[in-house]
GUKOL-44385 format. One record per residue (C-alpha): residue number from 1; residue in three letters; x, y, z. Coordinates in steps of 0.02 Angstrom, whole numbers, plus 50000, padded with zeros to 5 digits. Example, Ala and Ser with C-alpha at 12.3 -4.5 7.8 and 13.67 -1.06 7.14 Angstrom:
residues 2
+------+------+-------+-------+-------+
: resi : resn :    xx :    yy :    zz :
+------+------+-------+-------+-------+
:    1 :  ALA : 50615 : 49775 : 50390 :
:    2 :  SER : 50684 : 49947 : 50357 :
+------+------+-------+-------+-------+
//
This chain:
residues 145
+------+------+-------+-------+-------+
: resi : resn :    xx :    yy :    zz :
+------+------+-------+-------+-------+
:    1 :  UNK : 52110 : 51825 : 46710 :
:    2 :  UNK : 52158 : 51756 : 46881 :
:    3 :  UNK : 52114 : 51562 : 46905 :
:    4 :  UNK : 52186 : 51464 : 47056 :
:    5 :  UNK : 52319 : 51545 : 47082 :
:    6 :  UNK : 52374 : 51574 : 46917 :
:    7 :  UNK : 52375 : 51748 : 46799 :
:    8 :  UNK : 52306 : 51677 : 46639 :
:    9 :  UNK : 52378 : 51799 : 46508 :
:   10 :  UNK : 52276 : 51849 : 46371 :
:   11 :  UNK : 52316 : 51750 : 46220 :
:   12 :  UNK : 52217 : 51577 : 46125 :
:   13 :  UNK : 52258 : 51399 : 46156 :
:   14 :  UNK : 52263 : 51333 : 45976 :
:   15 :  UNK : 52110 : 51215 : 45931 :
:   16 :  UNK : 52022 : 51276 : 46098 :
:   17 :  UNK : 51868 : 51407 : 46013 :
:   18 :  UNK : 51836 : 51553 : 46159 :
:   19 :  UNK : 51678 : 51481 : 46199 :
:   20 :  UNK : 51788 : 51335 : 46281 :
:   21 :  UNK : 51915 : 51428 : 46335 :
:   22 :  UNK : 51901 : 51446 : 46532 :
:   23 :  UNK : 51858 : 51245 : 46523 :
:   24 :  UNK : 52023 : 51229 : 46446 :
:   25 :  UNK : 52135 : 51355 : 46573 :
:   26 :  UNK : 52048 : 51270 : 46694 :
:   27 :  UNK : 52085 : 51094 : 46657 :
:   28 :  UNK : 52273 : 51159 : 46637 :
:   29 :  UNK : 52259 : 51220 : 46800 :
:   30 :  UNK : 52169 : 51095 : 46908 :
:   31 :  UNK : 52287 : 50984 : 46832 :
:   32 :  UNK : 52445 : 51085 : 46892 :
:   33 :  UNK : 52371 : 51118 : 47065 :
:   34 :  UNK : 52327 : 50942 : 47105 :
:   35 :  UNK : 52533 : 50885 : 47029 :
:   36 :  UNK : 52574 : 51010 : 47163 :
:   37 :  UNK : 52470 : 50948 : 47318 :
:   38 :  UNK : 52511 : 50772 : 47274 :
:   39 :  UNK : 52694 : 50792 : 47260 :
:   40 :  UNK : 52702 : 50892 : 47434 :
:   41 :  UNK : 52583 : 50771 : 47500 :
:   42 :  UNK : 52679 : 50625 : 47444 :
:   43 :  UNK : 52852 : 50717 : 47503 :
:   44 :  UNK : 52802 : 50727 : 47680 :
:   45 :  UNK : 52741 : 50560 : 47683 :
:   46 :  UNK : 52909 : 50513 : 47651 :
:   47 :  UNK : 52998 : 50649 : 47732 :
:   48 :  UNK : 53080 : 50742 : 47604 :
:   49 :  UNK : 53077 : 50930 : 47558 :
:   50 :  UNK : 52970 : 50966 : 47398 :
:   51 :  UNK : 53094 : 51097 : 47363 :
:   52 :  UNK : 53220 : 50965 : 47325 :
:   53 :  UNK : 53128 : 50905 : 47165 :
:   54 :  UNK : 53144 : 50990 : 46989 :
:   55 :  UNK : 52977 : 50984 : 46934 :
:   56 :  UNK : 52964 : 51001 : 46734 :
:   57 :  UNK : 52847 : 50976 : 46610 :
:   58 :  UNK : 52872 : 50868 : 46425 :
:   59 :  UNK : 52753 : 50955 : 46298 :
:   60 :  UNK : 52769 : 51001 : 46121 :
:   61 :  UNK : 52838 : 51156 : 46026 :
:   62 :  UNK : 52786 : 51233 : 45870 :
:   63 :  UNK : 52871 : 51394 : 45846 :
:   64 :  UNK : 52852 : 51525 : 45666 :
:   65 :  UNK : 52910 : 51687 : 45649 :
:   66 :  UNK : 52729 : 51760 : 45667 :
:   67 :  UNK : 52580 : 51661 : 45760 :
:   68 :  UNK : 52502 : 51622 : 45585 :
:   69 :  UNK : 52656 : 51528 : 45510 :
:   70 :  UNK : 52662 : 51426 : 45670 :
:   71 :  UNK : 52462 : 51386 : 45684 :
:   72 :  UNK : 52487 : 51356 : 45491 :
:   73 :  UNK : 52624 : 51218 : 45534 :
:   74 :  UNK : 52526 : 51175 : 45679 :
:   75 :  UNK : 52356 : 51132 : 45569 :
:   76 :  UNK : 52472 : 51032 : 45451 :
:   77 :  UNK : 52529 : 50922 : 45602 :
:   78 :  UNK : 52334 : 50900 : 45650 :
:   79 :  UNK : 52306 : 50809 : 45469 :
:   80 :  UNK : 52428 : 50696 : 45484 :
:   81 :  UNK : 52365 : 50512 : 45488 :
:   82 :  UNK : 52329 : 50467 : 45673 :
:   83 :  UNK : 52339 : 50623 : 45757 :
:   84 :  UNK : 52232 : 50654 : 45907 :
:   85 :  UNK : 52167 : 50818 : 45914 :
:   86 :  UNK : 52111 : 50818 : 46090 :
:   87 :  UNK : 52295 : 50773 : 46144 :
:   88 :  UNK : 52370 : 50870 : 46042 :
:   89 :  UNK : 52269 : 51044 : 46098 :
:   90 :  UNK : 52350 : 50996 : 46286 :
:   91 :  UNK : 52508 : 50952 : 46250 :
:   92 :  UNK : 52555 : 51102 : 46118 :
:   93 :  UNK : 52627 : 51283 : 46135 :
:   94 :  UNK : 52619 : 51334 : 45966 :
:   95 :  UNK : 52656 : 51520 : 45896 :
:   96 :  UNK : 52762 : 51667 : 45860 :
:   97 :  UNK : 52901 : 51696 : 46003 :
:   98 :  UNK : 52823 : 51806 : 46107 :
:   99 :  UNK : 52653 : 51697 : 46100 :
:  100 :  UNK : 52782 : 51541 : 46144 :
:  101 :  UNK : 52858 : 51645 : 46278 :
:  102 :  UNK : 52725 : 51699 : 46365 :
:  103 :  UNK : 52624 : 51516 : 46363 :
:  104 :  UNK : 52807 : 51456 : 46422 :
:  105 :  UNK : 52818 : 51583 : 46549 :
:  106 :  UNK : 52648 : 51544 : 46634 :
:  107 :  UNK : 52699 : 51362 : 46681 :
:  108 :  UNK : 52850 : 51428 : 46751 :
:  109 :  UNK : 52753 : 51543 : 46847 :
:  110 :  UNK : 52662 : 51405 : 46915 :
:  111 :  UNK : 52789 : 51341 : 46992 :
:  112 :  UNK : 52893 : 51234 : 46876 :
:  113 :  UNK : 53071 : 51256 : 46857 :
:  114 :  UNK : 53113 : 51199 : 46670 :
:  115 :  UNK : 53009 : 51122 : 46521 :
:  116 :  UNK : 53066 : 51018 : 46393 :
:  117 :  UNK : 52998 : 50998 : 46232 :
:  118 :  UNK : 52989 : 50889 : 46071 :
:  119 :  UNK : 52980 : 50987 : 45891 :
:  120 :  UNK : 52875 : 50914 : 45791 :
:  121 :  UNK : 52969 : 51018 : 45646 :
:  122 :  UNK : 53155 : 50996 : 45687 :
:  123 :  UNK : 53221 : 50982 : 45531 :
:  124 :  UNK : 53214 : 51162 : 45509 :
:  125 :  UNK : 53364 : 51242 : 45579 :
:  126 :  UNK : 53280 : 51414 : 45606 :
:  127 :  UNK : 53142 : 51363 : 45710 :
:  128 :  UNK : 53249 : 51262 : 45818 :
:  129 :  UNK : 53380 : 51416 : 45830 :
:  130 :  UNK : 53228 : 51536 : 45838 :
:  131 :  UNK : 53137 : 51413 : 46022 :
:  132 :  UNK : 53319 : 51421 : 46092 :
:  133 :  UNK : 53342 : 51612 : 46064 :
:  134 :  UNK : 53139 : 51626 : 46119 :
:  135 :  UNK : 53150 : 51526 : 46281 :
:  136 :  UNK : 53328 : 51591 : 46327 :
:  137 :  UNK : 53266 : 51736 : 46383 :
:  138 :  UNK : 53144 : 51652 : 46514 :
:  139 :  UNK : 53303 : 51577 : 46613 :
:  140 :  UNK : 53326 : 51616 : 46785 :
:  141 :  UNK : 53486 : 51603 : 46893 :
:  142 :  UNK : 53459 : 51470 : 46979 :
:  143 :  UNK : 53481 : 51566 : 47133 :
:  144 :  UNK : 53323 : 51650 : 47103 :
:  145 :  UNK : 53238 : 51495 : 47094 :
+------+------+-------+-------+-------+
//
């Protein structure tokens, strides 16, 4: 699917049922379109280059070996005590590496150069080792950039 600008791979957005799914790529994407026009807009207000500015994005990571385990850790994290599910469906890649790859991939696509993320999980080794091995293989040189 092509929205904006942006290839929308084929895969789910945990949380987000199909029936809401274009609502959902599409408030990800207005969203990312209208970071980019304001922060060109702003830079030549100011007179700087736009190219001058990493642009990344905070979010969470849930990583499994398979997409199951991860939506399983995933739907634990959603009945925790305060959670708020609505947040939580923006602000999470959750799945198996190449399901975390690919979701990773399409904001760098879209123009930003690095993400950073928060495990909800760290304290187990693997799926921290398994996220670095995962989105190591998304780096560019930074020539390329």
């Amino acid at each position: 699917m092509k929205f904006l600008g942006f290839q929308i791979p084929n895969y789910t957005f945990p949380g987000v049922t199909n029936d809401r799914l274009f609502d959902h790529v599409a408030m990800l994407a207005n969203t990312a379109e209208r970071a980019g026009v304001d922060l060109e807009r702003h830079c030549e207000a100011v007179g700087r280059d736009p190219r001058t500015i990493v642009k990344t994005r905070l979010g969470s990571l849930i990583i499994g070996k398979t997409d199951a385990e991860a939506e399983r850790l995933y739907e634990q994290l959603l009945n925790r005590p305060g959670v708020n599910r609505d947040w939580a469906r923006a602000g999470f890649i959750v799945g198996g590496p190449d399901r975390v790859a690919e979701q990773a991939r399409t904001f760098l696509d879209a123009g930003l150069d690095g993400l950073i993320f928060n495990m909800p999980h760290m304290e187990d080794p693997e799926a921290i080792a398994l996220a670095g091995e995962t989105l190591a293989r998304l780096r560019q040189p930074a020539a390329a950039r």
